[in-house]
C-alpha positions as CSV (number, residue, x, y, z in Angstrom):
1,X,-66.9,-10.1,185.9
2,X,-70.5,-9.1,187.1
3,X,-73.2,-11.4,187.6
4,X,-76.7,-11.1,187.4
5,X,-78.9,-13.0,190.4
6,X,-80.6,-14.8,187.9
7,X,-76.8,-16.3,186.3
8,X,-75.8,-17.0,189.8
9,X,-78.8,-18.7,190.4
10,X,-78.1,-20.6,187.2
11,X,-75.3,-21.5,187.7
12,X,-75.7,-22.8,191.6
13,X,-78.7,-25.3,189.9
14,X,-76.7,-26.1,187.3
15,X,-73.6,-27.3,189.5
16,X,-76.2,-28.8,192.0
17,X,-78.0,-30.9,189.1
18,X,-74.8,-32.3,187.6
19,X,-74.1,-33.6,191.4
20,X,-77.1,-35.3,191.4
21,X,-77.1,-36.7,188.0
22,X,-73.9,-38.0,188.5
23,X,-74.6,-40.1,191.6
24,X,-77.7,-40.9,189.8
25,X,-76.4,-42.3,186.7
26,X,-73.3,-44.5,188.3
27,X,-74.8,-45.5,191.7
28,X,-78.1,-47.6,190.0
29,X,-76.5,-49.1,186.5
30,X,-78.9,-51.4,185.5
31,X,-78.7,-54.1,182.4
32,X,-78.0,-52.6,179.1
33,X,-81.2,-54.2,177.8
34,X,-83.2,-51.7,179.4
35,X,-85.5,-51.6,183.2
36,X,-84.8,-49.4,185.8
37,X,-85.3,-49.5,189.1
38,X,-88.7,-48.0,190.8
39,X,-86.2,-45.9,192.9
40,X,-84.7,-44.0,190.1
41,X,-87.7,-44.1,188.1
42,X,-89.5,-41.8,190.5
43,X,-87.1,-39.1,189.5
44,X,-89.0,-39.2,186.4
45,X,-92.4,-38.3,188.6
46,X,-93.5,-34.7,187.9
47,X,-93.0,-33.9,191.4
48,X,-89.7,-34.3,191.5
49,X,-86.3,-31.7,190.7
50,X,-84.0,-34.0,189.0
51,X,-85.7,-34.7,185.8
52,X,-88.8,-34.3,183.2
53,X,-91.3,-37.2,182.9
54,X,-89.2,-38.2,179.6
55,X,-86.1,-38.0,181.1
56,X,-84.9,-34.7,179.9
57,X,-82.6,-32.6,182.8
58,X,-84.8,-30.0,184.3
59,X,-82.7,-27.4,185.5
60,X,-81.2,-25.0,182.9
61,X,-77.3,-24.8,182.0
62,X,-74.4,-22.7,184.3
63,X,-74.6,-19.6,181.6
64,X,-78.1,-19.7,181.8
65,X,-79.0,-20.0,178.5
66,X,-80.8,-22.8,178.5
67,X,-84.1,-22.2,181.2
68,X,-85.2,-24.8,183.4
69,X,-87.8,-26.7,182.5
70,X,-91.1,-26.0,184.1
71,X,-93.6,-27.8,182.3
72,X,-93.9,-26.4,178.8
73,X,-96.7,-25.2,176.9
74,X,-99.2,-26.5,179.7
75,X,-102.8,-25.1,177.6
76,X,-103.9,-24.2,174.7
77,X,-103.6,-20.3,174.4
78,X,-106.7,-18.1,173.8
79,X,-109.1,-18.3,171.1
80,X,-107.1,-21.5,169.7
81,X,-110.2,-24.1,167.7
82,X,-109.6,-27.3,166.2
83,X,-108.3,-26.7,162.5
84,X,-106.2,-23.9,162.7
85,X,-102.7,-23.4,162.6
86,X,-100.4,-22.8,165.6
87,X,-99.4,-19.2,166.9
88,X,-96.2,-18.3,167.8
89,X,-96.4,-18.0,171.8
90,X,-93.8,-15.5,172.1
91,X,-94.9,-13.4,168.8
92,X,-92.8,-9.8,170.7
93,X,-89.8,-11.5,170.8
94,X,-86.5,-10.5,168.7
95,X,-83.2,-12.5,167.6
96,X,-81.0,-12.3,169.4
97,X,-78.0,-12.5,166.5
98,X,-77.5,-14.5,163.4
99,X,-74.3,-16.8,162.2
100,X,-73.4,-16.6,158.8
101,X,-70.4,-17.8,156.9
102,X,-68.5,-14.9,158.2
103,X,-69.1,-15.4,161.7
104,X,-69.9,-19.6,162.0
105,X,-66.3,-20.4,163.4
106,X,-66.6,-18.8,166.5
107,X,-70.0,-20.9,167.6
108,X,-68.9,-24.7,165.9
109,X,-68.7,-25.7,169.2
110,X,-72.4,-25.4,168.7
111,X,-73.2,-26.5,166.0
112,X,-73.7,-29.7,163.9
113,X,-71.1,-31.0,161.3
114,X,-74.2,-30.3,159.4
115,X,-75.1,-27.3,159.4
116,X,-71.2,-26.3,158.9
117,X,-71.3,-28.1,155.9
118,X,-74.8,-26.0,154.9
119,X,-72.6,-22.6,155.7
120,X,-69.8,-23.9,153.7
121,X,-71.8,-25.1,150.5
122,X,-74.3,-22.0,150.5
123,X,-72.1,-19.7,151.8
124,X,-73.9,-16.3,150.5
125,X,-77.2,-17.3,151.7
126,X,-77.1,-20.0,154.6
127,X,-77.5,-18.3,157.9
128,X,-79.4,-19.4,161.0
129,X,-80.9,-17.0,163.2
130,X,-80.7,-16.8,167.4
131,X,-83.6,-16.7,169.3
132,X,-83.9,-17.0,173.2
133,X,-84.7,-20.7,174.0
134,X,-88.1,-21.9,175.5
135,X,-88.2,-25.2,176.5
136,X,-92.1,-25.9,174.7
137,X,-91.9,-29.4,175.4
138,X,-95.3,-31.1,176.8
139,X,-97.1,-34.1,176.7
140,X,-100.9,-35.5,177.9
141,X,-100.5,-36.9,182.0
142,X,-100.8,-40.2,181.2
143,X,-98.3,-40.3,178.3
144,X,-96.2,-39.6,181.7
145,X,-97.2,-41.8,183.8
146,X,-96.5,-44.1,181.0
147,X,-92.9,-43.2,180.6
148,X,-92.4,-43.9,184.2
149,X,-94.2,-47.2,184.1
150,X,-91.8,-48.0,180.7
151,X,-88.7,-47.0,182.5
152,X,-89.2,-50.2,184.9
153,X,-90.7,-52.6,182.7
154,X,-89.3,-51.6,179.1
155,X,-86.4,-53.7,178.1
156,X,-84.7,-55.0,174.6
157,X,-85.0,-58.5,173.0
158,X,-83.7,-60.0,169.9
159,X,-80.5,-57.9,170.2
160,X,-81.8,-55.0,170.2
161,X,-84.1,-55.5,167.0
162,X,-87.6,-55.3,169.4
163,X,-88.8,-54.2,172.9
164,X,-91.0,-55.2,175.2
165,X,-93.0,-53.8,178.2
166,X,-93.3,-50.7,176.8
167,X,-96.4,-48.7,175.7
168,X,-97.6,-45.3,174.3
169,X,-94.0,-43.5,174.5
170,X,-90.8,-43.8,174.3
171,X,-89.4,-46.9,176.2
172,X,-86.5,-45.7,177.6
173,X,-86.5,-42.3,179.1
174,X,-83.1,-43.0,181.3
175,X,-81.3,-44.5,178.2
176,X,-77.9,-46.2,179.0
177,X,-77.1,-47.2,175.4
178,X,-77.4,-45.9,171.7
179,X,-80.0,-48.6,170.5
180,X,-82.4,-47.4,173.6
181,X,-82.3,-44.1,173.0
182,X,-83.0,-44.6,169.3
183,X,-86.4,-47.0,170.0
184,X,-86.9,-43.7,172.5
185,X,-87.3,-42.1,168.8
186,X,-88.9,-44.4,166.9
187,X,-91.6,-44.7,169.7
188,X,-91.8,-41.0,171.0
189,X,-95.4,-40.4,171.3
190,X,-96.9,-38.6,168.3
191,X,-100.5,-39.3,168.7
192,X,-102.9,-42.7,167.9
193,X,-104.8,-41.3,164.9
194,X,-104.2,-39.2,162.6
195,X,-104.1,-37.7,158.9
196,X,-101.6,-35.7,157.8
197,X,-101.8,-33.6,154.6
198,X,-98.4,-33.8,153.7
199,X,-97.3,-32.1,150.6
200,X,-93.4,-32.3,149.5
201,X,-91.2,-30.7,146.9
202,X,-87.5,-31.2,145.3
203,X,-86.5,-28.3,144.0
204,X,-84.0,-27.8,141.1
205,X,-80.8,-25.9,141.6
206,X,-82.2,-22.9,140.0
207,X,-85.1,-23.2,142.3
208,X,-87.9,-24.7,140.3
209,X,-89.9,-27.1,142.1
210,X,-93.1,-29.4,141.5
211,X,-95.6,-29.9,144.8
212,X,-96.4,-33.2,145.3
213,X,-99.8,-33.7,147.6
214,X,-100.1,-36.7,149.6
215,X,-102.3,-37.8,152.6
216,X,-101.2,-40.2,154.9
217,X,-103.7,-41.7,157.8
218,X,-101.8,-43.5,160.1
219,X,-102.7,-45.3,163.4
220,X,-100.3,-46.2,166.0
221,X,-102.0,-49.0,168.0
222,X,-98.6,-49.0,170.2
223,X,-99.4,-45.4,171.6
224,X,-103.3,-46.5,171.9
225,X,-104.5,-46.0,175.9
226,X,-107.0,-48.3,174.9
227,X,-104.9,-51.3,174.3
228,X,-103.2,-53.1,177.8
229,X,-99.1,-53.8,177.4
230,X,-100.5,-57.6,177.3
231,X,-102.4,-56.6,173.9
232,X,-100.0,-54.6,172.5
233,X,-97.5,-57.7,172.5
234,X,-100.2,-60.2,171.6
235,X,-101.0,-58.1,168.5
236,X,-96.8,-57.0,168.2
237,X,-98.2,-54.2,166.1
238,X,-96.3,-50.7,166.1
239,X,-98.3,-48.6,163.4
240,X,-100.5,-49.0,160.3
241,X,-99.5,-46.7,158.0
242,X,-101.6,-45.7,154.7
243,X,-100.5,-43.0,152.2
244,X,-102.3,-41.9,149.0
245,X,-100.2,-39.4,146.4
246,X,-102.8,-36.7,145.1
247,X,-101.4,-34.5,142.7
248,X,-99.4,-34.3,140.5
249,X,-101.7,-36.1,137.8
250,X,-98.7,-38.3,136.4
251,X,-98.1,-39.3,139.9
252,X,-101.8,-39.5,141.4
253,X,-103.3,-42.7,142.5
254,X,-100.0,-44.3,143.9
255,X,-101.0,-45.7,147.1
256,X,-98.8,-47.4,150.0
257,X,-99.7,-49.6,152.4
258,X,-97.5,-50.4,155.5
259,X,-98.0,-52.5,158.9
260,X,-94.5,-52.0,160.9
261,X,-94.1,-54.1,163.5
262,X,-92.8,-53.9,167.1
263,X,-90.5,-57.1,167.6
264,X,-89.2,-57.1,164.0
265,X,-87.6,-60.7,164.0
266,X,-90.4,-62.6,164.8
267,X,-92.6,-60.5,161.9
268,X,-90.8,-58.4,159.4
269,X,-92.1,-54.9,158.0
270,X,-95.7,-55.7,155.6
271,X,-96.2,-53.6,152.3
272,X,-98.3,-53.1,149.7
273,X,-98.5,-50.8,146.6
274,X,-101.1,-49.6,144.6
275,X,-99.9,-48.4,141.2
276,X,-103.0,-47.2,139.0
277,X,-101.5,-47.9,135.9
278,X,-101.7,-51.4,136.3
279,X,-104.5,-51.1,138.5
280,X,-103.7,-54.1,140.9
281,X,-102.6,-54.3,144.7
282,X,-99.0,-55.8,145.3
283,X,-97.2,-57.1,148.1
284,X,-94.0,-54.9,148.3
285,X,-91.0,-56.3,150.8
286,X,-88.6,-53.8,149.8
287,X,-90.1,-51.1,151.0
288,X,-87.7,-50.5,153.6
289,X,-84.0,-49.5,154.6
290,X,-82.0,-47.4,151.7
291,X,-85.1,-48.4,149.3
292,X,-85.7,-44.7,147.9
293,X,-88.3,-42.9,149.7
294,X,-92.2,-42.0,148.3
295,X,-91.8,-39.6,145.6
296,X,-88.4,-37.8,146.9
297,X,-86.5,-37.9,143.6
298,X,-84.4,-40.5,145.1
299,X,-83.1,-37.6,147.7
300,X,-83.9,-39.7,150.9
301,X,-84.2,-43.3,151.9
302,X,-87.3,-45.2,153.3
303,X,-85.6,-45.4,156.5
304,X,-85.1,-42.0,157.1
305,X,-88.6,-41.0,157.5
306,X,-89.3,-39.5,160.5
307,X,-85.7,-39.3,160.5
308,X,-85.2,-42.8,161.3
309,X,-87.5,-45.5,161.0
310,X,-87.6,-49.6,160.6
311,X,-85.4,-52.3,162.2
312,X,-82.2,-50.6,163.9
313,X,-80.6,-54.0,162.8
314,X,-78.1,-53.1,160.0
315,X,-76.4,-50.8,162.4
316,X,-74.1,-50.8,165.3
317,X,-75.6,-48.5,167.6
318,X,-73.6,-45.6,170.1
319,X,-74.6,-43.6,173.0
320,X,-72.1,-40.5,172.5
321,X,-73.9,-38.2,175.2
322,X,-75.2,-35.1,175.5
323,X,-74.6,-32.0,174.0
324,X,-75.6,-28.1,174.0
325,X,-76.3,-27.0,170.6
326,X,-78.4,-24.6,168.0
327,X,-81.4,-26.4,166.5
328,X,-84.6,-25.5,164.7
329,X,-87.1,-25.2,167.6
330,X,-90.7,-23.6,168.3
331,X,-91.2,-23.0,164.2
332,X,-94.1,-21.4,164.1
333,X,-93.2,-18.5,161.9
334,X,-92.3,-21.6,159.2
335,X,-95.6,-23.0,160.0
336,X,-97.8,-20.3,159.2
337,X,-100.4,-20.1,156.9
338,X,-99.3,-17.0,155.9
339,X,-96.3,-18.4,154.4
340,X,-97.2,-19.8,150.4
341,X,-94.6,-22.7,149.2
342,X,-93.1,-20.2,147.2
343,X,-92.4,-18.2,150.0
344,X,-90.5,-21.5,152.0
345,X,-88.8,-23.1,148.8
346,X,-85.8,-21.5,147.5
347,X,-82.6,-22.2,146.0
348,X,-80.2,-23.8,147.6
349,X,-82.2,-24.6,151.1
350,X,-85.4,-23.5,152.4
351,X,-86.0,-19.2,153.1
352,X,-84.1,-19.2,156.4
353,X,-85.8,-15.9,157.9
354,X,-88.8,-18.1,158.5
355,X,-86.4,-20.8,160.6
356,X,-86.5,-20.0,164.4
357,X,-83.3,-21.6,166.1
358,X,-82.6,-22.1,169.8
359,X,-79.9,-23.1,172.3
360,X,-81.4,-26.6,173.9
361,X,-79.9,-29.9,175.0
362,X,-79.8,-32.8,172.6
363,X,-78.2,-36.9,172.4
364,X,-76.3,-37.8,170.0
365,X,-76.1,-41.3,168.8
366,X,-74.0,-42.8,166.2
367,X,-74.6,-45.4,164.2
368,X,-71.7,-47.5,161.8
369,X,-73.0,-50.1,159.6
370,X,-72.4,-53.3,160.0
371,X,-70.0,-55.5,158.0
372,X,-72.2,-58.1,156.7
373,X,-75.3,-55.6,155.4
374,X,-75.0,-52.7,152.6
375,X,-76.4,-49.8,152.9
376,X,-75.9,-46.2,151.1
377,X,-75.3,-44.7,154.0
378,X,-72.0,-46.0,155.8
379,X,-72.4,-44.0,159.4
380,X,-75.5,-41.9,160.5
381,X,-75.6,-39.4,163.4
382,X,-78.6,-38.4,164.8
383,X,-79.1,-35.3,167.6
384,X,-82.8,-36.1,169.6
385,X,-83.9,-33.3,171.3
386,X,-83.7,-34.1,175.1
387,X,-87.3,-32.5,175.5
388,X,-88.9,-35.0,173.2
389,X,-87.0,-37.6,172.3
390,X,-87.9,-36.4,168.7
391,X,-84.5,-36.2,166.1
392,X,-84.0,-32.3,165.2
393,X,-80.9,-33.0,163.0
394,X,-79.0,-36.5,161.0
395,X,-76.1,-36.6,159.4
396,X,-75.7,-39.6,156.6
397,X,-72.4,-40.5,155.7
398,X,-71.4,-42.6,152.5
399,X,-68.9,-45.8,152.0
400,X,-66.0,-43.4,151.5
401,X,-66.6,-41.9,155.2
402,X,-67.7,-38.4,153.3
403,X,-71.0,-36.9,154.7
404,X,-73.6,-37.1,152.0
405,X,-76.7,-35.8,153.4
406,X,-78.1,-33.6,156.2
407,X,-81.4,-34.0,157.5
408,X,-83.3,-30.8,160.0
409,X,-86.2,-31.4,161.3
410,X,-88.3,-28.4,162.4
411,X,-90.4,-28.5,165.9
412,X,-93.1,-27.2,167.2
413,X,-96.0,-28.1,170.5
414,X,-99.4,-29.2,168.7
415,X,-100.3,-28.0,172.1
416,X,-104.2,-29.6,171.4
417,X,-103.1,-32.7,172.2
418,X,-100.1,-31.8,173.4
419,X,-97.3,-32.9,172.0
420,X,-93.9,-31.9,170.1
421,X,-93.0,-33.1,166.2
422,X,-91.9,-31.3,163.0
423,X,-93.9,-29.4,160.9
424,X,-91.1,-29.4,158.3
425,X,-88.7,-31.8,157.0
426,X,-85.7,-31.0,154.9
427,X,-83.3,-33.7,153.4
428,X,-80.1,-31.9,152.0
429,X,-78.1,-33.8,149.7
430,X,-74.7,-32.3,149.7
431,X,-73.7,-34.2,146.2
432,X,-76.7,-32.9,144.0
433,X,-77.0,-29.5,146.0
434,X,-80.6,-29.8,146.0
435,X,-82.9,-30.7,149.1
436,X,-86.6,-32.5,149.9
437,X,-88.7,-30.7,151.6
438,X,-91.4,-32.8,153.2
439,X,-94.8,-32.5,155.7
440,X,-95.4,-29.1,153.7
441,X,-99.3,-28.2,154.9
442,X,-99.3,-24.2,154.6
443,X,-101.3,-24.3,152.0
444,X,-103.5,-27.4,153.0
445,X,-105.0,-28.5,156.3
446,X,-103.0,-29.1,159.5
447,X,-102.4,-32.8,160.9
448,X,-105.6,-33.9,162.6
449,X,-104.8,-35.9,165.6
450,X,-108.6,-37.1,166.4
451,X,-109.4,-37.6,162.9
452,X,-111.8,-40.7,162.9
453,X,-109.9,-43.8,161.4
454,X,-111.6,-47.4,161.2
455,X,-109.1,-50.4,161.1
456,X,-111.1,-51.2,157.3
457,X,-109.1,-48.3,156.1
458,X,-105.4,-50.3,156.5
459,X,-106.3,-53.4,153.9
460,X,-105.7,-54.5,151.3
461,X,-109.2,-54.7,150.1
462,X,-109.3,-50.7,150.8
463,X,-106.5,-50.4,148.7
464,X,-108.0,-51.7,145.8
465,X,-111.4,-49.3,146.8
466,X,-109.5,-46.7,146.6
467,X,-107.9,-47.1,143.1
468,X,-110.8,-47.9,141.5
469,X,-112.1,-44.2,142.6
């Protein structure tokens, strides 16, 4: 066999990282509740070989197929102004090969029981298509030297159901359990301010489909810089989230009001709703777990928003480990504004040429219900990209064990801030064979991350403003 200097090299930084890691995992175990030592924290400093700010492994993989990572998209390219939509970074760049149903067994070793499923149930149109992998992956300085300051101070309390000493990012960046690294997800950095113009679509089996505008503003007091770890706890706020449905005219006026807490025993998830046909403001405690999500057609739960969202309480919570796998990544070709809705929505799943997969690293956590709740989902399996800490795939199982839906997220850098989230979601339920496609903006504006929000907008009072417009 021949190999190249740059696979040798690979491979040599490859064995010499899993050395390290090794040692560094098993000689420093620390309580399961979280807190690190400062020693192996400062192999999260950016100075350092062994790991990203977040946690992620920075060298590459033995074949060399996954790069190392050397900072990610560091500036914003070229002629880039507030407003517009993202450019693909590597625009030249061709596939490298595509799996299809007739070729998907020799890679499930790299693949999700999901997106096997998606091969088997659409088997003359599902295919996913190879690209070289970039590791894109970047985030503001002090995000990182708040992911170091989180990884000694951060722990769990109230089994799990809260955190404390943790601010702007995700708490844990050297998780050692499966309820760590999914508060490393529900807290990944993803901005303070912002409004989204999120539009999202059902189709029909024959691939009909309604659009269904909403905004949401949403401010995230937990990832404020301006608030001290002291406030942040005082306060126990997470995020104040406010959505208004647009369009369709049957559906406009609807309005939800949310104010999700951090330790969520002492205070519960707040709601409100807005419904313009009876034209009054409502408090709204179900608005959580398996209740059906805003305007999905009863195709995804409340707490799979964002992939997963709420109180991890129902569930029993498992750190499987990592593993190398094909995921939607850098999806800037599906971002476009190029790209209408009609040319994203078709039957079946969304139009796969636009999809842009990659080779990276991702946990994997499993989560099994718990025998004294109910839920519709009986297990759940989330991958989190090790980049991110963002989810890039789930997998929802119902009470008979049988998987029921598949959730893929779709990345890319909103390299003005920076940082990494989806600009499409897409909730496939394997039982109706039809899908939700949410965060839809081709045809709308982009999120705004420094839009201008004033705490006025999260009452109720503004709720009832707002319907009477």
């Amino acid at each position: 066999m021949i190999y190249t200097k740059k696979i040798v090299k690979a491979k040599l930084n490859f064995i010499y990282s899993i050395l390290i890691l090794i040692t560094f995992y098993f000689a420093n175990y620390d309580n399961l509740n979280g807190k690190v030592n400062p020693e192996k924290a400062k192999h999260l400093s950016i100075e350092n070989s062994l790991l990203t700010p977040v946690g992620a492994q920075r060298a590459g993989n033995s074949e060399g197929t996954i790069p190392e990572w050397t900072g990610g998209i560091a500036k914003k390219p070229s002629g880039y102004k507030k407003g517009d939509f993202h450019s693909l970074p590597f625009k030249e760049e061709k596939k490298l090969f595509t799996i299809t149903i007739d070729n998907y067994e020799g890679y499930k070793d790299k693949l999700t029981n999901g997106m096997i499923k998606l091969f088997q149930t659409y088997p003359n149109t599902f295919k996913i298509n190879i690209y070289p992998t970039h590791r894109t992956a970047s985030y503001p300085e002090w995000v990182y030297e708040a992911s170091i300051e989180n990884a000694i101070n951060a722990e769990l309390i109230e089994n799990g159901n809260g955190i404390r000493g943790g601010r702007l990012t995700s708490p844990f960046p050297i998780p050692e359990n499966g309820l760590q690294a999914i508060w490393n997800h529900i807290l990944v950095f993803q901005g303070t301010y912002m409004t989204r113009y999120n539009s999202q679509s059902a189709p029909m089996q024959d691939g009909s489909y309604t659009v269904i505008k909403i905004v949401e503003k949403i401010y995230t007091a937990y990832s404020d810089i301006n608030l001290s770890l002291t406030e942040i706890e005082e306060k126990n706020m997470l995020k104040y989230f406010l959505q208004y449905i647009k369009s369709p005219a049957r559906m406009a006026g609807h309005i939800l009001l949310v104010y999700e807490y951090l330790n969520q025993i002492k205070q519960q998830r707040r709601s409100w709703i807005y419904n313009p046909g009876q034209r009054r403001v409502r408090s709204t405690p179900n608005i959580a777990y398996d209740y059906p999500g805003t305007a999905s057609d009863g195709l995804r739960t409340t707490d799979d928003w964002n992939s997963f969202n709420g109180s991890p309480d129902r569930y029993d919570w498992k750190l499987i480990g990592k593993k190398e796998i094909y995921i939607p990544y850098n999806c800037y070709k599906l971002h476009s504004n190029k790209n209408k809705y009609s040319d994203i929505l078709k039957p079946g799943h969304i139009n796969q040429d636009l999809v842009r997969y990659e080779f990276h690293r991702v946990w994997v956590v499993e989560a099994n219900l718990k025998e004294q709740y109910r839920h519709v989902y009986k297990k759940r399996v989330f991958y989190l990209d090790e980049d991110s800490w963002n989810c890039v795939s789930a997998e929802m199982y119902d009470r008979r064990d049988n998987l029921y839906r598949v959730l893929l997220t779709h990345l890319i850098n909103y390299y003005e801030v920076p940082l990494v989230w989806t600009t499409l979601d897409v909730y496939h339920d394997l039982y109706s064979r039809r899908y939700l496609a949410t965060q839809l903006d081709n045809e709308d504006k982009i999120i705004d991350f420094s839009t201008k929000i004033i705490m006025k907008d999260f009452t109720i009072d503004s709720l009832r403003r707002m319907g009477i417009r």
